[in-house]
N, C-alpha and C positions, 0 to 999 in steps of 0.2 A: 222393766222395759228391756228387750233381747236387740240388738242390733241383728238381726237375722236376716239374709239373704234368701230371696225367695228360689225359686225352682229355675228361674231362666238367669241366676244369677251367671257371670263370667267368672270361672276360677280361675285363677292367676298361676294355674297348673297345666292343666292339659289346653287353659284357652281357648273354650267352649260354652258357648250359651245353652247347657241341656242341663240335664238333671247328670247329678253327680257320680261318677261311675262308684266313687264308695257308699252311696245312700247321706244321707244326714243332710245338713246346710253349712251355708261358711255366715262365719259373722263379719262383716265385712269393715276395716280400718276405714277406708276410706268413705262408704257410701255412708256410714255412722258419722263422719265428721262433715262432710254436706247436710246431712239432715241437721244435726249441731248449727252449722250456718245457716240454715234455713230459720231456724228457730231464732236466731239472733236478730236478721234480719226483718222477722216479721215481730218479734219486738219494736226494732227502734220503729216500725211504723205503727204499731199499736199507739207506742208513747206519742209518736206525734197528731194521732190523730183522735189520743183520749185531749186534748187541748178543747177538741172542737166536739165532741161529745163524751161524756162519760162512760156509757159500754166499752169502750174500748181499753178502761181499765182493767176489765174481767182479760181483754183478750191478752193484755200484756199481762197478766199474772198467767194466763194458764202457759204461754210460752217461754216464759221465764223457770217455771214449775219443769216443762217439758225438757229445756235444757239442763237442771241440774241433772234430771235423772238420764240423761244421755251422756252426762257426763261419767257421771259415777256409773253407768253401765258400762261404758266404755274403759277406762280407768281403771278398774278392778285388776289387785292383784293379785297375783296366783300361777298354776302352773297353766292354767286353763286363760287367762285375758291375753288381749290383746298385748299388751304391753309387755314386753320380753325385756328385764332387767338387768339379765346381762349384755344384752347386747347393747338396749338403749334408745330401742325401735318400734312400731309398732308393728305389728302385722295380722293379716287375716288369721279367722281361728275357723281351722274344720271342725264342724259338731257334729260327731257320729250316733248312728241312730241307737246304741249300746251307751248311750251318754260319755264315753268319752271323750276329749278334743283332744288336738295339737293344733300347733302353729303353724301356717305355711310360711317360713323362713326366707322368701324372699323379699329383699332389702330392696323396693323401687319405691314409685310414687305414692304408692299405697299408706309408706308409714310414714311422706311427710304432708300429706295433705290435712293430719289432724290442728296444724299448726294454721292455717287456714281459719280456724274459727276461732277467730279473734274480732273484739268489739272493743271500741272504747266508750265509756261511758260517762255524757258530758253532766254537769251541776246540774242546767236546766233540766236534764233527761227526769234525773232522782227528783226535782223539786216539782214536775208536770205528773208524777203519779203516787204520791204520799201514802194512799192505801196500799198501794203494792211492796212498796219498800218497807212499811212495816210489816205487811204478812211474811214478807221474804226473811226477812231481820229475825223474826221469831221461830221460823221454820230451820234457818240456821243454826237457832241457839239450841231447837230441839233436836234435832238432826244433823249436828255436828258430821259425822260420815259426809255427808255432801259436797264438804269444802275439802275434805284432803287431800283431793290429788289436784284437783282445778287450778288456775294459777289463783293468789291470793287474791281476795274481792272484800267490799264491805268497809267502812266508817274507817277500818284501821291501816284499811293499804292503800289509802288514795296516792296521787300521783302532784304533779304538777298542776298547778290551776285547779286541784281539788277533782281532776280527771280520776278514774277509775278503769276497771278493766276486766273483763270479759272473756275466758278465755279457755279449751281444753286444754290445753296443756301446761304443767309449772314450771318455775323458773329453772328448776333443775333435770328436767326431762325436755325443757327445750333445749337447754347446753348441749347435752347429750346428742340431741336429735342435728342441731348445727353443725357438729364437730361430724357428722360425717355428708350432711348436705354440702360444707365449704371443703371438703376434702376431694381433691385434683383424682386421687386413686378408687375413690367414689362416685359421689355425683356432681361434681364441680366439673365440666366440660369448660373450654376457651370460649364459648357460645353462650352456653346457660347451665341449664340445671339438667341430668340427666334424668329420665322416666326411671330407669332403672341404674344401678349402682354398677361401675365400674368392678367391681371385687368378682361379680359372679363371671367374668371372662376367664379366671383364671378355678373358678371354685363354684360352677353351677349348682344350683339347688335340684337334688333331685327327689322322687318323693314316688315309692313303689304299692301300685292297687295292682292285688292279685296275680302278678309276677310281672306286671306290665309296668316299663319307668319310665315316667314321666319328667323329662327337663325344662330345667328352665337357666339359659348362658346369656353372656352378654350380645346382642346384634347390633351394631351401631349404624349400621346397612340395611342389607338388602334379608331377608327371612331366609333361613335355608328348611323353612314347613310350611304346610299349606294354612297352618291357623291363622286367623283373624286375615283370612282372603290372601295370602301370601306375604303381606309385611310385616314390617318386624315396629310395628308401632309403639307396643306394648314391652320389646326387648330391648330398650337402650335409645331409641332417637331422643330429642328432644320436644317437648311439648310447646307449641307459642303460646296456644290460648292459657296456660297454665303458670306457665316461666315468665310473658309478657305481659300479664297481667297488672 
């Protein structure tokens, strides 16, 4: 499963819904971690409405099935995933049409929105679809790969009340990923949470197609480009529907 971004995706580069001026697709952090939720989502309705008919235990496994492997698609590490280890962040990946990739290295919402698909998973949820929890059970024990980058799940990480937990990302790439959402010189504004990270005001990401550079700085204003209709939505305001949520 590719987290692939189609033709009218937006690149977080030149900030344009067209086709890519270097060819290829972006895989995209954030639209990967939506679908992620999506898929969680239409689980706990699966579970609650296999109560009331059976079918709908099929549909909570195959969603259950579709999240792990977005997981682990997304997760992968390497010089080519999303996940950049040194830094500690997620971000979009250019996939050039020579099979190369790189990462587009900017630090905004993109690489905290993976944090987002999170579920908790109550006693009743696991004891309303028995066949699914064993197919899953076994599918883990074959396919170990599945669990190791995810936060930890399953019989031996229960929580409180026997709760459980659902989750992209693990206990130590959330750390990671906190320590620069709580960070003032980051994305911790007196307000909320910035779109985009404080650091690139003074250290824009820049990134050159064909002798043409493309920037990306901090705006916490007004846009000084005509992309995304003249503001700077995308450069540093703050998000409500995202932050007050």
């Amino acid at each position: 499963m590719s987290p692939r971004g189609d033709a009218t995706s937006i690149c977080p580069i030149t900030g344009q819904a067209s086709p890519l001026p270097t060819g290829g697709h972006l895989e995209q952090a954030d639209g990967t971690a939506w679908v992620a939720l999506f898929c969680q989502n239409m689980l706990e309705l699966s579970v609650e409405l296999a109560a009331h008919d059976p079918f709908f235990e099929d549909m909570a496994m195959k969603f259950a099935d579709h999240l792990l492997w977005i997981a682990h698609a997304m997760n992968q590490v390497g010089a080519d995933g999303m996940w950049d280890e040194e830094d500690g962040f997620y971000y979009d990946v250019l996939r050039l049409p020579d099979g190369s990739a790189s990462r587009l290295k900017v630090r905004s919402m993109v690489g905290l929105l993976p944090l987002c698909a999170t579920s908790i998973i109550e006693p009743w949820q696991r004891e309303r679809v028995p066949r699914v929890m064993k197919i899953l059970t076994e599918r883990m024990q074959r396919m170990p790969e599945l669990l190791q980058t995810i936060h930890p799940t399953g019989p031996a990480h229960l929580g409180y009340g026997d709760r459980g937990i659902a989750a992209l990302v693990n206990p130590g790439r959330l750390r990671r990923i906190l320590s620069r959402m709580l960070d003032e010189n980051e994305f911790l504004s007196p307000y909320s949470i910035r779109a985009l990270s404080r650091y690139h005001a003074e250290h824009p990401y820049g990134f050159n197609v064909r002798g043409q550079e493309f920037l990306v700085n901090y705006l916490p204003a007004e846009s000084d480009t005509g992309m995304f209709g003249g503001n700077s939505t995308w450069r540093g305001p703050i998000w409500m529907p995202v932050t007050r949520c």
